[in-house]
N, C-alpha and C positions, 0 to 999 in steps of 0.2 A: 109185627111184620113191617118191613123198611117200607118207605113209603116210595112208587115208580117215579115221586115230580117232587122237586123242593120247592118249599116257599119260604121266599125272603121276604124279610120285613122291616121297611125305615119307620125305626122310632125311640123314642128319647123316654118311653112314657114305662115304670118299672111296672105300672095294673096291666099295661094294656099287653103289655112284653109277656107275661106271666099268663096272661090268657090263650095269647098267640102258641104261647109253646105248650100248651097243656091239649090246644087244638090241635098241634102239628107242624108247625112253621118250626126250620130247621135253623135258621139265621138270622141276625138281627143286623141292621146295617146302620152304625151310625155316620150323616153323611156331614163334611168337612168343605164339599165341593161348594165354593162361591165366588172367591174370584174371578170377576169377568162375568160372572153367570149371568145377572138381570140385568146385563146390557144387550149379552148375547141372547137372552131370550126373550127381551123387552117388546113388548106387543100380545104373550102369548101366556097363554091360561098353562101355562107349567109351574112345577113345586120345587122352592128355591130353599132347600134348610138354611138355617145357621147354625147348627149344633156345635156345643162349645171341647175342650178336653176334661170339664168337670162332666160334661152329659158320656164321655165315653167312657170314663170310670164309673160310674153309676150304672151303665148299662153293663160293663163288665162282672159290677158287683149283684147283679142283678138275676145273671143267667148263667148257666153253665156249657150253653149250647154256644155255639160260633159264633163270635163276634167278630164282625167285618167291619172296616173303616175305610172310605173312599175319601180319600185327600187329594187336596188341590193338584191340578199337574200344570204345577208353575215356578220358572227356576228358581224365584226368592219365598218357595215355599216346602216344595215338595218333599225335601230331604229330609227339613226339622221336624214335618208332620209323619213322616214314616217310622223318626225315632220316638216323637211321641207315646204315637202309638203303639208302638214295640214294647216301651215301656208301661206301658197301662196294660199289658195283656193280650193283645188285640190276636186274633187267628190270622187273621189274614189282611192284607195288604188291597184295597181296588183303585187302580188307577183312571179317570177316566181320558175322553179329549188324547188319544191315541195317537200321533200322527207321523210317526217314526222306530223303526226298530231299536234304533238307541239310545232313546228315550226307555224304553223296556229295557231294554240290557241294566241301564243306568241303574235303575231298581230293583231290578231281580242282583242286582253285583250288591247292592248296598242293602239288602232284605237278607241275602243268603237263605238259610235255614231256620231263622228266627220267627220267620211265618211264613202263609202262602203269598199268590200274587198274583189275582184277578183283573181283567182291564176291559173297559169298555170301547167297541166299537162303536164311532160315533160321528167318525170325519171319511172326507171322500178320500182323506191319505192312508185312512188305515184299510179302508175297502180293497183300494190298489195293494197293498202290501201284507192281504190277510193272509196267505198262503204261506208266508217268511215269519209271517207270528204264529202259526200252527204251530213253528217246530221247538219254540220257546216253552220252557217247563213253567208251565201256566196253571192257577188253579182252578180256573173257569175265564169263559168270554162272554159277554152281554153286547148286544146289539142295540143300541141308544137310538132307536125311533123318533126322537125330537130333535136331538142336534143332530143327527144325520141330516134331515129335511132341512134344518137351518144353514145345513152347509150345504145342500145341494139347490138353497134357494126353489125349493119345494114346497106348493101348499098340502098337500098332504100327507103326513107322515109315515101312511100305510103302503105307499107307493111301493116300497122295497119288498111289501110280500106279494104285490101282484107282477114287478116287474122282472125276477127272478133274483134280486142279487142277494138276498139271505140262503136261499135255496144254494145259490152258487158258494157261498163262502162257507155252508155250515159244510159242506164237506169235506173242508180241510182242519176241522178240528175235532181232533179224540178225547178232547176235554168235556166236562159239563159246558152245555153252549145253553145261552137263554136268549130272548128278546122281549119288549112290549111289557105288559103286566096282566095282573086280575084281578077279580071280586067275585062278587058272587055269582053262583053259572048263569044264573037267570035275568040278570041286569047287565050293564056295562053298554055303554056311549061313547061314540056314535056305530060301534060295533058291536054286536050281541055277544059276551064272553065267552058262550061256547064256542064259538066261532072260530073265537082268537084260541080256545081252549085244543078246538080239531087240529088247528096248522102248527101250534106248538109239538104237538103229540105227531103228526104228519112227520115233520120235520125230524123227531125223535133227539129235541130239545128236554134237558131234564130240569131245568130250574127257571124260576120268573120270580120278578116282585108282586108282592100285592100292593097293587097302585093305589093312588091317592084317593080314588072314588071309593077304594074299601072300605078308608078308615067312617067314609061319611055314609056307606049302607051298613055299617054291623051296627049304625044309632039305632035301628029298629030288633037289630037280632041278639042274639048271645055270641061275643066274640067266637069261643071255644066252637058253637055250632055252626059259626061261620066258615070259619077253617077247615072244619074237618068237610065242610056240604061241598067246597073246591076241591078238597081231596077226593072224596067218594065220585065227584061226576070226572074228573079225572080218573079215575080208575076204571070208569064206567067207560068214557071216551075210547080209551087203550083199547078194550074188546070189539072197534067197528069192524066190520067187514070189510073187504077193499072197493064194496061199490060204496058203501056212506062216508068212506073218507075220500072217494073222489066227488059223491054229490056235497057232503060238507065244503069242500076246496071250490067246486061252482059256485055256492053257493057265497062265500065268502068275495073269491071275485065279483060276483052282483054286486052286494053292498059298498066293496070300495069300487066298483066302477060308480056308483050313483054316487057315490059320496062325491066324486072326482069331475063329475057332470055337475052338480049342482054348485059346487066350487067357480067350473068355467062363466053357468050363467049369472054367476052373483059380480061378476070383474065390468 
């Protein structure tokens, strides 16, 4: 049975890839994204790869499921890592750092049909202009919760599910749309998974990464049963009533309102 949520997964590792997809993870992402990165995110407990074009042939030769590559989007890089990865196999294309239409055209012209071509929302320019990227033959969109805040000069990164603007912008796209990540339903910081698990599904978002907290709670479990226990309580989520998906969605504003309060008294 197909499963109602994908799970993507950044990693270089062939044990760890092999487990993920025996659990259920539809995707593997290898990421290329660095330029600029640990400047731009310098101060902040975020996951900066270095994965090289030997690690994205290894992960090619590795799996037979989706291979995704998210390349720099930078003009003295962007192009050669596209053909790169074209040439290694790659399914699909993810651009991230969004901040113009034709910057996407530029790619989708030069990808054509040789893969798909996924992008990340992650600047206040792509916010303003999500509606003009709906109409672009996209193979998914992701909502970058980190650099969004760093561009919105935001301490909080959750701001956008309580403020409305994911709400506002997923309804312009008929695409697979994702945001944020997971692990396991019963853990995840400074948010309770399930949490993040209701608003994905609220939302009727079909894909997310398993974040970087995954990789360090499956040290206690069995990969495979880690994956599929995010599956199941997603499955599980899908059948709430419409009064627990409004108290879940309460419930979720609590937490980032404290989170947002305790922020204020710590300045």
């Amino acid at each position: 049975m197909k499963n109602i949520f994908s799970l993507l997964l950044f990693s270089i590792d062939s044990h760890l890839i092999l487990q993920a997809v025996e659990g259920g993870v539809e995707a593997i992402i290898v990421d290329w994204e660095n330029l600029g990165k640990s400047a731009r995110q310098a101060g902040l407990d975020t996951e900066i790869n270095s994965h090289m074009l030997s690690d994205l042939k290894t992960v090619r030769a590795s799996t037979k499921k989706l291979v995704i590559c998210r390349v720099n989007n930078h003009p003295s890089a962007t192009a050669k890592e596209i053909e790169q990865a074209i040439d290694c196999g790659v399914d699909e294309i993810f651009l991230p750092m969004v901040r113009s239409i034709k910057e996407v055209e530029k790619v989708l012209e030069q990808v054509k049909d040789r893969a798909k071509v996924g992008i990340l929302i992650e600047t206040i320019d792509a916010i303003k202009i999500a509606k003009h990227l709906a109409q672009l033959p996209l193979s998914r969109v992701y909502i970058g919760l980190n650099d969004l805040a760093i561009d919105r000069k935001a301490q909080n990164i959750f701001t956008p599910l309580l403020d409305g603007t994911i709400e506002e912008i997923r309804h312009f796209f008929n695409m697979p749309f994702g945001f944020g990540g997971l692990t396991l339903p019963k853990l995840g910081s400074p948010i309770p998974c399930y949490l993040l698990m209701c608003e994905m599904l609220r939302l009727n978002c079909s894909f997310s990464f398993l974040r970087r907290s995954f990789h360090r709670d499956i040290l206690q479990h069995n990969t495979v049963e880690g994956v599929q226990e995010i599956l199941f309580a997603l499955k599980d989520l899908k059948l709430r009533s419409k009064e627990q998906i409004i108290k879940d969605r309460k419930e979720l504003e609590k937490v980032i309102y404290t989170l947002q309060t305790n922020e204020l008294t710590r300045k």
